[in-house]
C-alpha positions in Angstrom: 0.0 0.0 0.0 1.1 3.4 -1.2 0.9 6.7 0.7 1.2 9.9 -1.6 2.0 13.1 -0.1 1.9 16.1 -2.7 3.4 20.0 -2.2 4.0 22.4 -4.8 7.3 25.2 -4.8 6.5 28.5 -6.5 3.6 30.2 -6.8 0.9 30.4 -9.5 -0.7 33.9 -9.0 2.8 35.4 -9.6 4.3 35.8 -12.9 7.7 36.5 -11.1 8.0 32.7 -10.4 9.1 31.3 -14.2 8.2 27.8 -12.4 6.2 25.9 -10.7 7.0 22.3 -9.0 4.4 20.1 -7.9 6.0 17.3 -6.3 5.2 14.0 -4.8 6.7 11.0 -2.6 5.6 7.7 -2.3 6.0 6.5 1.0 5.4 2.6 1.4 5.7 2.4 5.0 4.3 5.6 6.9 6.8 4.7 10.0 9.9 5.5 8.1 9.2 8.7 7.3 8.2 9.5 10.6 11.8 8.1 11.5 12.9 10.0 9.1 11.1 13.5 10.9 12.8 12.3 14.2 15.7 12.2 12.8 16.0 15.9 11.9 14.0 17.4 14.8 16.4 15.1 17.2 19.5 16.6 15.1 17.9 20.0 15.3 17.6 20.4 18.8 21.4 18.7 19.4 22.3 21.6 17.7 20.7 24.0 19.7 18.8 25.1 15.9 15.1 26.4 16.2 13.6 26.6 13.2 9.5 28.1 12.6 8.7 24.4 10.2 10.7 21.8 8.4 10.4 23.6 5.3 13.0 24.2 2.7 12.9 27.6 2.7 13.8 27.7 6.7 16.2 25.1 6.5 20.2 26.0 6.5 22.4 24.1 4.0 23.1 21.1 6.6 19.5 20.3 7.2 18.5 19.9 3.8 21.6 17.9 3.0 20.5 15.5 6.5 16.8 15.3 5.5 17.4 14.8 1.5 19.7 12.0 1.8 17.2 10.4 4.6 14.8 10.5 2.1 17.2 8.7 -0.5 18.0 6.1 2.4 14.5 5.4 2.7 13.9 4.7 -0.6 11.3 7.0 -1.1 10.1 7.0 -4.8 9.8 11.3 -6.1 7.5 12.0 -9.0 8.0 15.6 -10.0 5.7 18.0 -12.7 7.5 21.6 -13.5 5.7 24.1 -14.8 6.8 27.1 -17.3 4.0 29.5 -16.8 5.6 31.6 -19.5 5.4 34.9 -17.6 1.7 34.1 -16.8 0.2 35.5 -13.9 -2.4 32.2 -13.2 -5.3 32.5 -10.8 -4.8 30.1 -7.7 -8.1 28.6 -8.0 -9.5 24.9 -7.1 -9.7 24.3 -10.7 -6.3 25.3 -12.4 -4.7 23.6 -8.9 -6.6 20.4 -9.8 -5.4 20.8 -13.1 -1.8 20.5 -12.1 -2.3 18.0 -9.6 -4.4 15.1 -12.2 -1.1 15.6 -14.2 1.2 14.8 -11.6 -0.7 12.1 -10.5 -1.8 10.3 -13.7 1.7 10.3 -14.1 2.5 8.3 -10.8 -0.8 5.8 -11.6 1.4 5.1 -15.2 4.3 3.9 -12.7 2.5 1.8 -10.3 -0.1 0.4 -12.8 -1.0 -3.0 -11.6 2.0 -3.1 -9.1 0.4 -0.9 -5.9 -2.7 0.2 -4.8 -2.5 3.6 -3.5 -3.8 4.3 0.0 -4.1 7.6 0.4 -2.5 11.2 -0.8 -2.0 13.6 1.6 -1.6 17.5 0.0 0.0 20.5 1.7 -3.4 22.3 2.7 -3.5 24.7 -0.4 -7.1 25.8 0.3 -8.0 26.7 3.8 -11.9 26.9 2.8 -13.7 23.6 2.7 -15.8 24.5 0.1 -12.9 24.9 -2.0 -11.6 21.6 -1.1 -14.0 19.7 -1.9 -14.2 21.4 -5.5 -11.0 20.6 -5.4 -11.8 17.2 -5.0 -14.0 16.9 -7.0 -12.5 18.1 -10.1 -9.3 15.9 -9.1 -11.4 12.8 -9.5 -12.8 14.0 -12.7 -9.4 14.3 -14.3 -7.5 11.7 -13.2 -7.5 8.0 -14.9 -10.2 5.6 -13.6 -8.1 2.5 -13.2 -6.5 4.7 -10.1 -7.9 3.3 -7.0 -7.2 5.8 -3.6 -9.1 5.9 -0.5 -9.3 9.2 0.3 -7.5 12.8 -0.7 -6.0 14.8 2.5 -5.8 18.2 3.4 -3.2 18.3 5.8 -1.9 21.6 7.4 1.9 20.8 7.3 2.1 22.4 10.7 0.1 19.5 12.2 1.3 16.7 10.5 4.7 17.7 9.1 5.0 14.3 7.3 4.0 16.5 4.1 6.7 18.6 4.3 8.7 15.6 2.8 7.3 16.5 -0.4 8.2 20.2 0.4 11.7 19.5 0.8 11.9 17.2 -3.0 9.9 20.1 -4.1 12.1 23.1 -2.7 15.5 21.0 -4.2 13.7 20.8 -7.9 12.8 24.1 -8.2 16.3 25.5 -7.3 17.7 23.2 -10.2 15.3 25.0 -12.7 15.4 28.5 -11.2 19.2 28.2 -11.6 20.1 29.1 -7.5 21.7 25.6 -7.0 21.2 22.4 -7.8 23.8 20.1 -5.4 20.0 19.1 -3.3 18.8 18.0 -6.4 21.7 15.8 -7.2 21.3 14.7 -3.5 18.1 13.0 -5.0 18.2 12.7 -9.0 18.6 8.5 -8.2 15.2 8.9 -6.8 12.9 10.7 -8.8 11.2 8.3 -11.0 9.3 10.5 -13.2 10.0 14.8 -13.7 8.1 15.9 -16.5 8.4 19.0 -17.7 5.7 21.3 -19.7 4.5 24.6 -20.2 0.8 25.8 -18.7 -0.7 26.9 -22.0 -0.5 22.9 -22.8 -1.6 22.0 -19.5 -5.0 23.8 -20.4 -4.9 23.3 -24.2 -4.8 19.4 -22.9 -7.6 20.2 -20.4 -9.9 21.8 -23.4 -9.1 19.2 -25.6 -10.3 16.2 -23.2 -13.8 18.3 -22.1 -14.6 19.0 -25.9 -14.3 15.2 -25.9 -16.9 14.1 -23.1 -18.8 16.9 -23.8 -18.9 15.4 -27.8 -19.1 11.3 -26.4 -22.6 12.7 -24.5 -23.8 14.9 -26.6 -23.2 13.4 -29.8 -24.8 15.4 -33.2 -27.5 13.2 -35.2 
């Protein structure tokens, strides 16, 4: 059984930020990665280090060396979609975030076709409103393949369970390889990222059009 946890790096709204990085781990055996969290709190406090989250943003050079390789130990399995928004300035709705999301994870149901069934997947909370959740929700189900099988989608504030933040961390290391800032984290985890597609957000929706023309033709069909 398979437990995804999903973040994203970058933001949409702002057309400063070229990219964006949704990023996902699959996490076979939840106890590991809450080894893995011990780990770098027990490290962090031996060092006298207090930090506001395990985030990759507040973590010094050392800490995100310690927590990337743990997550290489583990053998944690990284799925990766970068976005170009070419200079776009892209409103951070339930919709255009489901958007991103399907792709990332019809990507990871290609992988794990007929070898896993995945549990759950647990997302950063993007959307504090439960209304827009539950759009969110539903339009993820819409989009993604039918031959996926999950029990439930989380939204899990990273301050409450930081278990999340793993995908933060694989996130944060991406985007600094395609930003150009640094790219030694992401060679910390290059042996682990299974898939890292990369397209531009015009596609995404262009793809998005396409496919709803389609159902809309398959149930309307002209006589």
């Amino acid at each position: 059984m398979l437990n995804i946890f999903i973040d994203e790096s970058g933001t949409l709204p702002d057309p400063k930020d070229k990219f964006i990085v949704v990023s996902a781990v699959s996490v076979r055996k939840i106890k590991e990665a809450k080894n893995l969290m011990s780990r770098i709190l027990a490290s962090l406090r031996q060092r006298k280090i207090k930090i506001k989250e395990l985030k990759f943003y507040y973590a010094g050079q050392r800490t995100k060396r310690q927590f990337l390789s743990g997550i290489v130990s583990s053998d944690f399995e990284i799925f990766a979609l970068i976005v170009d928004k070419r200079g776009r300035k892209i409103a951070d709705t339930p919709d255009n975030f489901a958007l991103l999301v399907a792709e990332l994870v019809n990507e990871i149901n290609l992988w794990y076709k007929t070898k896993e069934v995945i549990m759950t997947i647990t997302i950063d909370r993007h959307f504090h409103r439960k209304i827009d959740q539950e759009q969110f929700n539903k339009l993820l189900r819409k989009r993604i393949n039918s031959s996926l099988r999950y029990k439930k989608v989380f939204h899990i504030d990273s301050q409450q369970n930081a278990l999340v933040n793993i995908a933060d961390m694989v996130g944060g290391a991406i985007l600094w390889k395609y930003t150009g800032k640094d790219r030694q984290f992401y060679d910390l985890i290059k042996e682990n990222i299974i898939t890292e597609k990369l397209v531009s957000w015009p596609e995404i929706k262009r793809k998005s059009l396409n496919k709803k023309t389609h159902l809309n033709r398959c149930m309307h069909p002209s006589k």
